[in-house]
C-alpha positions as CSV (number, residue, x, y, z in Angstrom):
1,X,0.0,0.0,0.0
2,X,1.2,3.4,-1.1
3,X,0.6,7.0,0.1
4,X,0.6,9.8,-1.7
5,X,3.0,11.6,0.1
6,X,6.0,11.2,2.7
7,X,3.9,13.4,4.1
8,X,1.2,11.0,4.6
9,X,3.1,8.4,6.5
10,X,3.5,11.5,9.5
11,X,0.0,13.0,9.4
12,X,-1.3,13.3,12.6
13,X,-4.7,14.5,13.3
14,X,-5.0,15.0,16.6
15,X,-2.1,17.8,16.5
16,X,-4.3,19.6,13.9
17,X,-5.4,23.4,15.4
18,X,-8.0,24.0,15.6
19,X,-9.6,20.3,15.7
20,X,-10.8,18.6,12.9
21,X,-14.0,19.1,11.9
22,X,-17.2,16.4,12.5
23,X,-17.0,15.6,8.9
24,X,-13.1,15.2,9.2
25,X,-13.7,12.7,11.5
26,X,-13.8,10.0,9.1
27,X,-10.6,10.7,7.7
28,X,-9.1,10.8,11.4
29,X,-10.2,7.1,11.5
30,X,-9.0,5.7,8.1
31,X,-5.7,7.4,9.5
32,X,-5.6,5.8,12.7
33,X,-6.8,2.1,10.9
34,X,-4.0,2.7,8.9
35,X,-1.5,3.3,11.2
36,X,-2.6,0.6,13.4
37,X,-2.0,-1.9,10.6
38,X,0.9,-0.4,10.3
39,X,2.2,-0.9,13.8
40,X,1.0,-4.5,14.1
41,X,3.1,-5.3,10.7
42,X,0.1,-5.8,8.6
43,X,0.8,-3.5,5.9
44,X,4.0,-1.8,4.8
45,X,3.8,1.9,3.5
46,X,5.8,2.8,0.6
47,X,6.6,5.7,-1.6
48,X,6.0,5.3,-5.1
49,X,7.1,8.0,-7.1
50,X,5.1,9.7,-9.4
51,X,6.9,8.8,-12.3
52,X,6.7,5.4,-11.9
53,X,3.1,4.7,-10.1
54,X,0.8,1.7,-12.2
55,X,-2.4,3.0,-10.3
56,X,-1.6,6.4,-12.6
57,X,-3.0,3.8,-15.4
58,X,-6.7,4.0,-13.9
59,X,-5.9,7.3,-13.2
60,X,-4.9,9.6,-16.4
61,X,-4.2,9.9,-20.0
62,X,-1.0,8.1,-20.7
63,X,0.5,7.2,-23.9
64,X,0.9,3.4,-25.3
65,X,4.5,3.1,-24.0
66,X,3.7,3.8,-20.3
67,X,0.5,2.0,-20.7
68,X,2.4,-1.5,-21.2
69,X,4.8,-0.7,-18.8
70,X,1.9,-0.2,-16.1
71,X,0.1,-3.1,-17.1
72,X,3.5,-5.0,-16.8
73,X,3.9,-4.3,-13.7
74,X,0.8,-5.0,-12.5
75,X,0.9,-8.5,-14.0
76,X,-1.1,-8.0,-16.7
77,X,-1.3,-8.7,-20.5
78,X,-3.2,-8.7,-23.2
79,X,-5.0,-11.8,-24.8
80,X,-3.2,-11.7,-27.9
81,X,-0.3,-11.5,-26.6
82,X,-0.9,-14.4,-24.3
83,X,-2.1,-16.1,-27.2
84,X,1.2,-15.2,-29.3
85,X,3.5,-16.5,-26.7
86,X,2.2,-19.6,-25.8
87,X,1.1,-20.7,-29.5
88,X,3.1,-23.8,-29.5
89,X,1.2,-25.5,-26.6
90,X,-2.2,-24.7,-27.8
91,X,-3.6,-25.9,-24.1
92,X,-6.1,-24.4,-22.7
93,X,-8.1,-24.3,-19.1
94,X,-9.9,-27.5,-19.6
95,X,-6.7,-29.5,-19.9
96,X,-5.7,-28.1,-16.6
């Protein structure tokens, strides 16, 4: 799991002045469910930079280039191209 921000990782709502607002609130608790997970070693936040983020893919235009580069890292592929790699076996599911 990613933040945003380094900024994220050291947000602290309870040192906000004047407090957080009633509608805030729910943000205050995703923060400290978060951070709980974090503490017990559920979850380990990370930085991804901007530049190199495959959730951006969901997100925003991006050219064809950066598109399969995303998807790579993600894991995933076209059919085609599954198709195109694996022609000599010709299996499918059902043989499974």
């Amino acid at each position: 799991m990613a933040p945003p921000s380094p900024g994220a990782r050291n947000f602290n709502p309870s040192s906000l002045s004047p407090p957080l607002p009633q509608k805030a609130k729910y943000h205050a608790i995703r923060f400290f469910y978060v951070r709980n997970l974090v503490q017990e070693g559920e979850i380990d936040l990370q930085h991804v930079p901007g530049t190199s983020n495959p959730a951006d893919m969901f997100t925003k235009p991006l050219d064809f280039e950066k598109l399969k580069e995303y998807r790579r890292m993600i894991g995933l592929e076209f059919l085609s191209e599954l198709q195109t790699q694996d022609s000599s076996s010709r299996g499918g599911v059902l043989e499974y």
